[in-house]
C-alpha positions in Angstrom: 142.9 103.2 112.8 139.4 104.6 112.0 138.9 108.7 112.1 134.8 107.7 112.4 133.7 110.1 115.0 131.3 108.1 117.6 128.5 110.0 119.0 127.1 108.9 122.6 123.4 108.5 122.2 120.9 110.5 124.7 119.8 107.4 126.2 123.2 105.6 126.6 122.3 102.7 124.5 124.7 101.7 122.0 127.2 104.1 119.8 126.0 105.2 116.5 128.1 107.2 114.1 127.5 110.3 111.6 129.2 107.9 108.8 126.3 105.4 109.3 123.4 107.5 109.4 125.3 109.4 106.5 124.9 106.2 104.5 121.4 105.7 105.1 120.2 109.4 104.3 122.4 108.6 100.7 120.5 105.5 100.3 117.0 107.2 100.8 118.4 109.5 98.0 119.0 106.9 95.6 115.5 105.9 96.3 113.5 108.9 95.1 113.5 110.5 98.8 113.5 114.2 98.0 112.2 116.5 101.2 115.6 117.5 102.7 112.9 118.1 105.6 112.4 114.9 105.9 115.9 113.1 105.5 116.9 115.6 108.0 114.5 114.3 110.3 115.9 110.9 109.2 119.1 111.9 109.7 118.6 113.3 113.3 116.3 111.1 115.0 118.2 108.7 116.9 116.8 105.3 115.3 118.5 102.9 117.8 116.4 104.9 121.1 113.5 102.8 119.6 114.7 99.5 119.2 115.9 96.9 121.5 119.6 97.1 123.0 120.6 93.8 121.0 119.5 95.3 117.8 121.0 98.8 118.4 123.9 98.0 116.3 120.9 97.1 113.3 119.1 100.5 113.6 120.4 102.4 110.7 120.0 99.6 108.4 117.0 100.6 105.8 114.9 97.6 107.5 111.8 97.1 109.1 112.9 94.9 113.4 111.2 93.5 115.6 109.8 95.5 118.3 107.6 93.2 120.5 104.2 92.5 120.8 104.0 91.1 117.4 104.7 94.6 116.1 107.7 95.9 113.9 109.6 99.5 113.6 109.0 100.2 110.0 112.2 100.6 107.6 113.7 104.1 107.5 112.6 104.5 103.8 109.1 103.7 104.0 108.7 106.1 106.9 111.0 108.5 104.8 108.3 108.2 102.4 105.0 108.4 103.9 106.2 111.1 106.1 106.8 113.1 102.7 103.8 112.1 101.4 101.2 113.7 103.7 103.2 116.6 104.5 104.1 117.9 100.7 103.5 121.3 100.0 103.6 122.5 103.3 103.3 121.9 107.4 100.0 120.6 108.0 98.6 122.3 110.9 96.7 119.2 112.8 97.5 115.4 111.7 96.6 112.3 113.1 99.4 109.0 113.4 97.2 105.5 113.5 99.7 103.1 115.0 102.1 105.2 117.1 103.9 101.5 117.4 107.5 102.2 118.9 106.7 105.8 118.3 109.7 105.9 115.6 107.3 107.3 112.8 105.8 109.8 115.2 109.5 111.5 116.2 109.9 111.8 112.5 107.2 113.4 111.6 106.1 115.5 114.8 108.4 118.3 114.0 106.9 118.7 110.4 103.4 119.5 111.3 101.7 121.9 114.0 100.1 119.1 116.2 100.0 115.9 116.2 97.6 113.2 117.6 99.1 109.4 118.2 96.5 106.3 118.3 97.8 103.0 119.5 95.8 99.8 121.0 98.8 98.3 122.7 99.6 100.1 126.1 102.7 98.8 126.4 104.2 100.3 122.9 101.7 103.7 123.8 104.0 103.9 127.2 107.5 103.3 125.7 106.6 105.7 122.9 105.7 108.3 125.2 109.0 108.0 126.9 111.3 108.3 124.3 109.5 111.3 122.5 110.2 112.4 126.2 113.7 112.0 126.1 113.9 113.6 122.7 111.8 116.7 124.0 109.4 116.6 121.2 106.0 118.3 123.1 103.7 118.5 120.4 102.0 115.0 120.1 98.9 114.0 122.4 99.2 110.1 122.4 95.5 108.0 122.8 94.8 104.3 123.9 92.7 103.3 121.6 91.2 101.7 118.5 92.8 103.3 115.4 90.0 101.9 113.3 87.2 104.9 115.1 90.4 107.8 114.4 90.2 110.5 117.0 86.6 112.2 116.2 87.1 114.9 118.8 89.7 116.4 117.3 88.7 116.0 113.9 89.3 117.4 110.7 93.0 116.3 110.2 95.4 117.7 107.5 97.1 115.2 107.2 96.6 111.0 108.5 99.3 109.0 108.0 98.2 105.3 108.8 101.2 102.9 109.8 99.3 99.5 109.6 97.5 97.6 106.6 94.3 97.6 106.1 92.0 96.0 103.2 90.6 99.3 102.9 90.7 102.5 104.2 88.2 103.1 107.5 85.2 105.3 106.6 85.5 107.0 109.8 89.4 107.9 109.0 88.1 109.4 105.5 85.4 111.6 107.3 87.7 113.1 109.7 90.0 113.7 107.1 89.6 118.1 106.2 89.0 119.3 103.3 92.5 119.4 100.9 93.4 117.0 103.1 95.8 113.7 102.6 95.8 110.5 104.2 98.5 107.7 103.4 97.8 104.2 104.2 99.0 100.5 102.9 96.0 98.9 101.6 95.9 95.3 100.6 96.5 91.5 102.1 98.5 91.0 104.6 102.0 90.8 103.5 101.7 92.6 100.4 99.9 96.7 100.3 99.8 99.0 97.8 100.6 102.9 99.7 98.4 104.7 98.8 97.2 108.6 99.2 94.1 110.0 99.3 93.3 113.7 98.9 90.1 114.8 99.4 87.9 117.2 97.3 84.4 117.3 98.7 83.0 114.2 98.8 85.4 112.9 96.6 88.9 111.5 97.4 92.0 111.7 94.3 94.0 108.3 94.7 97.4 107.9 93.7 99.7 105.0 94.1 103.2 105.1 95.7 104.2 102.0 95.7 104.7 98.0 97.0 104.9 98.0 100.7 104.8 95.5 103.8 103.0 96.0 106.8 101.6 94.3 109.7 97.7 94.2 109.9 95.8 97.5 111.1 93.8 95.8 114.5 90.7 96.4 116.2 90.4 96.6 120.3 93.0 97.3 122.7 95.6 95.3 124.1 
């Protein structure tokens, strides 16, 4: 007989176990994951609140599922790593999330910076997202329906912009609200295939680096 503790999730959907998430967190290790901010966020946020019942037992798995609307909850390490990538070296005080999606990425990384601001063009994600940070009682993210592409002038400069959908290149607009020091990560490239990539910016001038191969869905204009 198993000694695996279960724990009941907030939301009553499925079971998850410590042993599971346990095994992810060590897998994000072996991958170069280093911010024990970060996996503990991993660790902690309860993956399967964002996914659909019938995939709840799926949630921990380091994989990108389905989420609706032609839209996916990205894999545990490619959050893991963006999220560590635009808040190293600190707690940003203001950033801004383009593609709140299922609002996964934004429970991880809320907690790491001061505030932060959520775009997303699809009301129906924007509303479920809005829920279960609810239900998880993280109060520092202002959510907006809108076009990522125009970032959220109004608030701007940003710290930090974390971009969770491909584009072939970065949106002028997102580099201008971006503060001075600031970084913004984004997958750049065709569709199926993106190169993450951060840009920190010095003046006028923005230092690229490469992290790596990723997938994403495209980065859309208009609502829905």
């Amino acid at each position: 007989m198993s000694n695996e503790r279960e724990e009941p999730t907030r939301s009553g959907i499925g079971m998850t176990s410590a042993r599971t998430r346990e095994r992810l967190i060590q897998r994000l290790v072996e991958q170069g994951i280093r911010d024990p901010r970060v996996l503990d966020r991993i660790r902690n946020v309860p993956r399967h609140l964002f996914v659909d019942e019938a995939l709840s037992s799926r949630a921990y798995e380091d994989t990108a599922l389905p989420i609706g609307h032609g839209q996916t909850i990205s894999q545990p390490y490619v959050v893991a790593r963006m999220t560590e990538a635009v808040t190293i070296g600190g707690v940003p005080d203001k950033a801004l999330e383009i593609g709140t999606g299922c609002g996964y990425q934004t429970a991880v990384l809320a907690p790491l910076v001061g505030r932060l601001y959520s775009i997303e063009r699809i009301e129906g994600l924007l509303d479920r997202a809005r829920e279960s940070l609810k239900v998880l009682g993280i109060r520092n993210v202002r959510f907006k329906h809108a076009d990522g592409n125009a970032g959220w002038q109004s608030q701007a400069p940003f710290d930090a912009i974390l971009v969770a959908a491909a584009t072939h290149a970065v949106p002028q607009k997102l580099l201008e609200q971006l503060g001075e020091g600031g970084r913004l990560v984004a997958p750049v490239g065709p569709e199926g295939r993106q190169e993450l990539l951060r840009l920190t910016r010095r003046g006028d001038q923005y230092l690229r680096e490469r992290l790596g191969l990723v997938s994403f869905v495209p980065l859309l204009g208009g609502l829905s």
